[in-house]
C-alpha positions in Angstrom: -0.4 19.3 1.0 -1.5 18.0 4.3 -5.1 18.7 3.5 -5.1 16.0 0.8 -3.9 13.3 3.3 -6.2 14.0 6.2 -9.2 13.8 3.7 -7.6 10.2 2.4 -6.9 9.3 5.8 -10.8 10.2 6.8 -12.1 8.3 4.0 -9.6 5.5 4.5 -11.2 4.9 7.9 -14.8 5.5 6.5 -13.9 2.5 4.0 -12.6 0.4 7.0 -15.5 0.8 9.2 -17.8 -0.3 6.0 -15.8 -3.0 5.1 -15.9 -4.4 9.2 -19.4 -3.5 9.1 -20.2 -5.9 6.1 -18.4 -8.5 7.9 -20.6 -8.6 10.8 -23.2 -8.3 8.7 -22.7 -11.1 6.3 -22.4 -13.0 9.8 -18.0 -12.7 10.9 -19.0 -12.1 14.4 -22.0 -15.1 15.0 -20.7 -18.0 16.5 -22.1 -20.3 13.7 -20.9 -17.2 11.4 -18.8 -18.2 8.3 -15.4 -19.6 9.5 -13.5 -17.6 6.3 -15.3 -14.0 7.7 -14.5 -14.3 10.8 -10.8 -15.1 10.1 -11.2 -11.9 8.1 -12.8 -10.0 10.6 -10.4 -11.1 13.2 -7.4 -10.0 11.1 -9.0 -7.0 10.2 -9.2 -5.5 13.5 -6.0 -6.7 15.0 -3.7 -4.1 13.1 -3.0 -2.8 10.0 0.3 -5.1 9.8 -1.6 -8.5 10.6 -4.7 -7.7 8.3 -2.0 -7.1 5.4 0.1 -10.0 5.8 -3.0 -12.4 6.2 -4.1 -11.0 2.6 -0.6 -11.2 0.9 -0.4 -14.9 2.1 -4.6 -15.3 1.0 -2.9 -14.5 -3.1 -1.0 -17.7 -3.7 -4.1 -19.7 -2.7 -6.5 -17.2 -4.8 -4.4 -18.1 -7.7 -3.9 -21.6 -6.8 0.3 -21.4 -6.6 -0.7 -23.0 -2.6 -3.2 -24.9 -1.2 -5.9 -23.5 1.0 -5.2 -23.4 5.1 -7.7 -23.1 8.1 -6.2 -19.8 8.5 -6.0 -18.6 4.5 -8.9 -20.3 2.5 -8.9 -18.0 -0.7 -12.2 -16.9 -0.4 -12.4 -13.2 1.5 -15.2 -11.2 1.5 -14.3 -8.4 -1.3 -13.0 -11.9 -3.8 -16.7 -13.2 -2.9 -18.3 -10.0 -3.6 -16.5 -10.5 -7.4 -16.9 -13.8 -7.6 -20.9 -12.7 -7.1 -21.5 -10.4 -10.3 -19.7 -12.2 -13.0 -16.6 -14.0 -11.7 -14.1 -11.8 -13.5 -10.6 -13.0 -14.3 -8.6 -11.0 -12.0 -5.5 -13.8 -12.0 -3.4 -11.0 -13.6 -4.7 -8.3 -10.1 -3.5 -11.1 -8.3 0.0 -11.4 -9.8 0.4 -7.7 -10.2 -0.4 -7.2 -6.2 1.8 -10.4 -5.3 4.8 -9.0 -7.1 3.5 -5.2 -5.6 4.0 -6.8 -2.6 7.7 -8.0 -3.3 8.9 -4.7 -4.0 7.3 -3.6 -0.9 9.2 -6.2 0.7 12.5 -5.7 -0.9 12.4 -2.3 -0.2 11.1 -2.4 3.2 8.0 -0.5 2.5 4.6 -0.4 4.3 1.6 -2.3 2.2 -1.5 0.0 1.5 -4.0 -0.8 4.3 -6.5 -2.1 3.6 -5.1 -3.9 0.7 -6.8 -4.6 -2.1 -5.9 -6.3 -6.1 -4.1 -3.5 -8.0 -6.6 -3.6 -11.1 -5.3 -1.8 -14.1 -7.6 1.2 -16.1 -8.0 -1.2 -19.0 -8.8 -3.8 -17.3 -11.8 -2.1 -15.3 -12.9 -0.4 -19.0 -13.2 -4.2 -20.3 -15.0 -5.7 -17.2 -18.9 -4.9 -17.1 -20.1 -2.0 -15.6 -21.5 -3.5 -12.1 -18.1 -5.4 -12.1 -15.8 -2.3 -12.2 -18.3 -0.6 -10.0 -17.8 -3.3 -7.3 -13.8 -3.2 -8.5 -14.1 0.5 -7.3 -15.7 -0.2 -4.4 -14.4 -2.7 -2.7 -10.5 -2.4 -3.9 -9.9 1.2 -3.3 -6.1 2.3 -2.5 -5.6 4.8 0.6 -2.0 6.6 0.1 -1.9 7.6 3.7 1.9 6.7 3.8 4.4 8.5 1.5 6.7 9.2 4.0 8.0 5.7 4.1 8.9 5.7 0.1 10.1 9.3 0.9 12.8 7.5 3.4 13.4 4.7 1.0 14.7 7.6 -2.1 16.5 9.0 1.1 18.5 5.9 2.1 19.6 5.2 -1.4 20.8 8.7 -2.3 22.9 8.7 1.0 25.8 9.7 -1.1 24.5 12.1 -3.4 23.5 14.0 -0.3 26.7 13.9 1.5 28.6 14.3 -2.1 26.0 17.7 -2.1 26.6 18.9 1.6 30.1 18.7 0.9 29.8 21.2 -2.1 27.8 23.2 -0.8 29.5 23.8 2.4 33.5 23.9 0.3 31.7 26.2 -2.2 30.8 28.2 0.7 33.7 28.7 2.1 35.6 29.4 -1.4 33.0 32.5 -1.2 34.0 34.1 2.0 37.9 33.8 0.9 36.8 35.8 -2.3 34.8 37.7 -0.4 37.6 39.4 1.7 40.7 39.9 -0.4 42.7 42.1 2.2 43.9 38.7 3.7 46.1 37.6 1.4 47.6 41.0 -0.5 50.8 41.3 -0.2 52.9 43.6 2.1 54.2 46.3 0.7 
Protein backbone atom coordinates (compact mmCIF):
# COMPACT_ATOMS: atom_id res chain seq x y z
CA UNK A 1 0.00 0.00 0.00
CA UNK A 2 2.78 2.32 0.84
CA UNK A 3 4.65 1.28 -2.29
CA UNK A 4 1.97 2.91 -4.51
CA UNK A 5 2.44 6.37 -2.75
CA UNK A 6 6.20 6.61 -2.62
CA UNK A 7 6.21 5.90 -6.50
CA UNK A 8 3.36 8.85 -6.86
CA UNK A 9 5.11 10.91 -4.49
CA UNK A 10 8.58 10.30 -6.77
CA UNK A 11 6.85 11.05 -9.81
CA UNK A 12 4.95 14.00 -8.18
CA UNK A 13 8.36 15.59 -7.63
CA UNK A 14 9.71 14.44 -11.12
CA UNK A 15 6.50 16.50 -12.57
CA UNK A 16 7.40 19.52 -10.28
CA UNK A 17 10.95 19.81 -11.08
CA UNK A 18 9.80 19.67 -15.07
CA UNK A 19 7.22 22.03 -14.65
CA UNK A 20 9.92 24.66 -12.61
CA UNK A 21 12.35 23.72 -15.21
CA UNK A 22 9.99 24.96 -18.07
CA UNK A 23 9.54 28.06 -16.27
CA UNK A 24 13.04 29.08 -16.25
CA UNK A 25 13.16 28.00 -19.45
CA UNK A 26 10.38 29.88 -21.12
CA UNK A 27 12.34 32.89 -19.23
CA UNK A 28 10.50 33.05 -15.16
CA UNK A 29 13.80 33.66 -13.69
CA UNK A 30 15.42 36.58 -16.39
CA UNK A 31 14.96 39.90 -15.15
CA UNK A 32 13.20 41.05 -18.45
CA UNK A 33 11.57 37.42 -18.15
CA UNK A 34 7.69 37.36 -18.57
CA UNK A 35 6.13 39.11 -15.54
CA UNK A 36 3.03 36.24 -15.53
CA UNK A 37 6.07 33.23 -15.25
CA UNK A 38 7.78 34.60 -12.93
CA UNK A 39 4.79 35.25 -10.61
CA UNK A 40 4.28 31.53 -11.39
CA UNK A 41 7.62 30.50 -10.64
CA UNK A 42 7.75 32.46 -7.59
CA UNK A 43 4.62 30.80 -6.19
CA UNK A 44 5.69 27.61 -7.29
CA UNK A 45 8.63 27.36 -5.15
CA UNK A 46 7.40 29.03 -2.08
CA UNK A 47 5.17 25.97 -0.82
CA UNK A 48 2.81 23.71 -1.77
CA UNK A 49 -0.05 25.96 0.12
CA UNK A 50 0.94 29.34 -1.63
CA UNK A 51 1.35 27.71 -5.20
CA UNK A 52 -2.24 26.34 -4.70
CA UNK A 53 -4.07 29.16 -3.48
CA UNK A 54 -2.35 31.51 -6.24
CA UNK A 55 -3.98 28.95 -8.83
CA UNK A 56 -7.49 28.67 -7.21
CA UNK A 57 -7.67 32.55 -7.13
CA UNK A 58 -5.90 32.49 -11.15
CA UNK A 59 -9.85 30.36 -12.08
CA UNK A 60 -12.25 33.23 -11.71
CA UNK A 61 -10.03 35.40 -13.99
CA UNK A 62 -9.50 32.27 -16.46
CA UNK A 63 -13.16 32.15 -16.79
CA UNK A 64 -13.70 35.76 -16.65
CA UNK A 65 -16.09 35.80 -13.23
CA UNK A 66 -12.97 38.56 -12.01
CA UNK A 67 -10.78 40.85 -13.56
CA UNK A 68 -7.10 40.17 -14.08
CA UNK A 69 -4.49 41.50 -11.09
CA UNK A 70 -0.68 42.14 -11.14
CA UNK A 71 -0.49 39.24 -9.05
CA UNK A 72 -3.29 36.73 -10.91
CA UNK A 73 -3.36 37.61 -14.78
CA UNK A 74 -5.15 34.38 -16.13
CA UNK A 75 -2.51 33.33 -18.26
CA UNK A 76 -0.14 30.50 -16.47
CA UNK A 77 2.13 28.51 -18.14
CA UNK A 78 0.23 24.95 -18.50
CA UNK A 79 -3.32 27.46 -19.68
CA UNK A 80 -0.64 28.88 -22.38
CA UNK A 81 0.67 25.60 -23.31
CA UNK A 82 -3.44 24.87 -24.20
CA UNK A 83 -4.18 27.88 -25.42
CA UNK A 84 -0.99 26.88 -27.99
CA UNK A 85 -2.36 23.70 -29.83
CA UNK A 86 -5.96 24.47 -30.36
CA UNK A 87 -7.42 26.73 -27.68
CA UNK A 88 -9.71 24.08 -26.22
CA UNK A 89 -12.88 24.98 -24.29
CA UNK A 90 -11.92 23.97 -20.90
CA UNK A 91 -14.55 26.64 -19.11
CA UNK A 92 -16.36 23.50 -17.84
CA UNK A 93 -12.29 22.19 -16.12
CA UNK A 94 -12.40 25.44 -14.79
CA UNK A 95 -15.82 25.30 -13.06
CA UNK A 96 -15.39 21.64 -12.09
CA UNK A 97 -11.81 22.50 -10.28
CA UNK A 98 -13.32 25.90 -8.79
CA UNK A 99 -16.27 24.06 -7.18
CA UNK A 100 -13.36 20.98 -6.47
CA UNK A 101 -11.90 23.44 -4.63
CA UNK A 102 -15.06 24.48 -2.46
CA UNK A 103 -15.50 21.14 -1.22
CA UNK A 104 -11.92 21.11 -0.34
CA UNK A 105 -12.58 24.10 1.40
CA UNK A 106 -15.71 23.16 3.24
CA UNK A 107 -14.28 20.21 4.36
CA UNK A 108 -11.00 21.40 5.24
CA UNK A 109 -9.05 19.33 2.86
CA UNK A 110 -5.54 19.79 1.30
CA UNK A 111 -5.71 20.76 -2.62
CA UNK A 112 -3.70 18.35 -4.99
CA UNK A 113 -0.31 19.89 -5.41
CA UNK A 114 0.42 20.88 -8.07
CA UNK A 115 -2.99 21.61 -9.05
CA UNK A 116 -4.15 21.27 -12.28
CA UNK A 117 -8.08 21.59 -14.29
CA UNK A 118 -9.92 18.40 -13.37
CA UNK A 119 -10.73 17.32 -17.14
CA UNK A 120 -13.27 14.62 -17.47
CA UNK A 121 -12.54 11.14 -19.77
CA UNK A 122 -15.06 12.37 -22.33
CA UNK A 123 -13.89 15.37 -22.56
CA UNK A 124 -10.12 14.38 -23.33
CA UNK A 125 -11.77 11.53 -25.95
CA UNK A 126 -13.42 14.67 -27.76
CA UNK A 127 -10.38 17.11 -27.77
CA UNK A 128 -7.59 16.23 -30.52
CA UNK A 129 -5.12 14.04 -29.91
CA UNK A 130 -2.01 16.53 -29.25
CA UNK A 131 -4.54 18.42 -27.09
CA UNK A 132 -5.38 15.51 -24.68
CA UNK A 133 -1.79 14.64 -24.93
CA UNK A 134 -0.76 18.11 -23.58
CA UNK A 135 -4.09 17.64 -21.11
CA UNK A 136 -2.12 14.58 -19.82
CA UNK A 137 0.86 16.18 -19.49
CA UNK A 138 0.69 19.18 -18.09
CA UNK A 139 -2.63 18.55 -15.64
CA UNK A 140 -1.71 15.34 -14.04
CA UNK A 141 -3.23 14.72 -10.39
CA UNK A 142 -0.65 13.37 -7.55
CA UNK A 143 -2.81 11.58 -4.67
CA UNK A 144 0.04 11.84 -2.22
CA UNK A 145 -2.54 12.83 0.54
CA UNK A 146 -5.28 10.44 1.54
CA UNK A 147 -4.78 10.68 4.98
CA UNK A 148 -6.40 14.05 5.22
CA UNK A 149 -9.86 12.73 3.60
CA UNK A 150 -9.18 9.64 5.82
CA UNK A 151 -9.45 12.18 9.02
CA UNK A 152 -12.32 14.07 7.34
CA UNK A 153 -14.70 10.34 7.29
CA UNK A 154 -13.12 10.14 10.84
CA UNK A 155 -14.45 13.39 12.22
CA UNK A 156 -17.84 12.93 10.93
CA UNK A 157 -18.42 9.37 12.06
CA UNK A 158 -17.30 10.53 15.69
CA UNK A 159 -20.42 8.97 16.91
CA UNK A 160 -20.72 5.92 15.15
CA UNK A 161 -17.34 5.05 16.61
CA UNK A 162 -18.01 5.87 20.11
CA UNK A 163 -21.75 4.32 19.55
CA UNK A 164 -19.38 1.08 18.32
CA UNK A 165 -16.71 1.13 21.23
CA UNK A 166 -19.38 1.20 23.49
CA UNK A 167 -20.87 -2.14 22.05
CA UNK A 168 -18.09 -3.66 21.72
CA UNK A 169 -16.72 -3.07 24.99
CA UNK A 170 -20.77 -3.75 26.98
CA UNK A 171 -20.92 -6.86 24.64
CA UNK A 172 -17.72 -7.75 26.09
CA UNK A 173 -18.34 -7.66 29.25
CA UNK A 174 -21.98 -9.50 28.90
CA UNK A 175 -19.43 -12.43 27.67
CA UNK A 176 -17.33 -12.79 30.68
CA UNK A 177 -20.66 -12.79 32.96
CA UNK A 178 -21.78 -15.78 30.69
CA UNK A 179 -18.71 -16.96 30.73
CA UNK A 180 -18.43 -17.84 34.51
CA UNK A 181 -21.81 -18.89 35.78
CA UNK A 182 -20.64 -20.09 39.32
CA UNK A 183 -21.15 -16.36 40.42
CA UNK A 184 -24.53 -16.04 40.53
CA UNK A 185 -25.95 -19.88 41.32
CA UNK A 186 -27.66 -19.93 44.06
CA UNK A 187 -26.72 -21.32 47.58
CA UNK A 188 -27.97 -24.25 48.42
Amino acid sequence: MALPVISNKKQQNEFIQKYRQELIHQGASQANGPTALKIELQQLNRSPAAYNHWFAAELPVLSGQRPATNNNAGANYRIAVLNGSAKPDYLDAVNRTEHQNELLAQHKLSSYYPQGLLFTDQELQTMPAETAKLVREWFPTFYVRGFDYLQYLFQQNIPFYLLLIGIIVSGGLFAKELATPTRYTPIG
